[in-house]
C-alpha positions in Angstrom: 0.0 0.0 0.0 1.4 3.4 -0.9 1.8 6.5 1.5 -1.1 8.3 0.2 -3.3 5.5 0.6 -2.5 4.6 4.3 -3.0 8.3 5.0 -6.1 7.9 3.5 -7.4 5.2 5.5 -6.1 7.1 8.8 -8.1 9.9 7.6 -11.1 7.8 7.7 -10.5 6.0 10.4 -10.1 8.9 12.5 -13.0 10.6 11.1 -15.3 8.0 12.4 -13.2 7.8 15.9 -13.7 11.1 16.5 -17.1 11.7 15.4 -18.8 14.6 13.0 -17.7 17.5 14.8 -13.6 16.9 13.5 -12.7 17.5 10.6 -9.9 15.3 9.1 -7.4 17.1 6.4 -4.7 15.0 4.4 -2.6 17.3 2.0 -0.3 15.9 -0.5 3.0 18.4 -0.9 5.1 16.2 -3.4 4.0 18.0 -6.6 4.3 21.6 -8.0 1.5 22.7 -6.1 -0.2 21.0 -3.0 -3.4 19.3 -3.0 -6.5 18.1 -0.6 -5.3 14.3 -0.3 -8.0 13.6 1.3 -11.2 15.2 3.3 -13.4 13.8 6.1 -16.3 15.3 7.8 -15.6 18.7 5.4 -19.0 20.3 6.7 -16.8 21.1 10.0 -15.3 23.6 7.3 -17.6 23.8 4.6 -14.4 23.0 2.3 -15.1 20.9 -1.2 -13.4 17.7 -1.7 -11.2 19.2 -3.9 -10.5 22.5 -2.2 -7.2 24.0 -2.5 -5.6 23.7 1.0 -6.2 26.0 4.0 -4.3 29.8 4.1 -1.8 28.3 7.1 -1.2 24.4 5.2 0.3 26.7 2.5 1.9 29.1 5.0 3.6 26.4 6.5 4.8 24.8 3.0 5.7 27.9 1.9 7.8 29.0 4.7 10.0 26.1 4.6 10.2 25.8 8.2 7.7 22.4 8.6 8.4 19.1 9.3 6.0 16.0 7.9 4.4 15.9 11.8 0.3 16.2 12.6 -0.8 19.3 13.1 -4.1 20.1 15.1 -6.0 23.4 13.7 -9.1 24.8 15.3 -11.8 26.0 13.3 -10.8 30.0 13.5 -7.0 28.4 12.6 -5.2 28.6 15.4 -2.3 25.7 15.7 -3.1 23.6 18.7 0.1 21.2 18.4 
């Protein structure tokens, strides 16, 4: 099984762990420009399937100053951990 598709499946398996109320963002930063891997519960958000990813995602790629760790955002975007 690939990357993306184990990332997937923990995207979906934490969606249904945690319930409706979390919403459950995979983004994909191999290519030229980043993607929505993958999108559970998006009505947390109101974000498409195949929305572009959040404002801070591509603050943090574009900064250069991430590492490949979970990140937990609250709705308003504030960085939990």
């Amino acid at each position: 099984m690939d990357w993306k598709k184990r990332w997937t499946a923990l995207a979906e398996f934490l969606g249904q762990a945690l319930g409706s109320d979390y919403e459950i963002a995979v983004h994909d930063f191999t290519g030229e420009e980043p993607r929505l891997l993958a999108l559970v519960n998006p009505q947390v958000s109101g974000r498409a399937q195949n929305a572009p990813p959040s404002n801070l995602a591509l603050d943090f790629w574009r900064s250069g100053k991430y590492d490949f760790q979970m990140v937990l955002v609250t709705k308003d975007d504030r960085v939990v951990v």
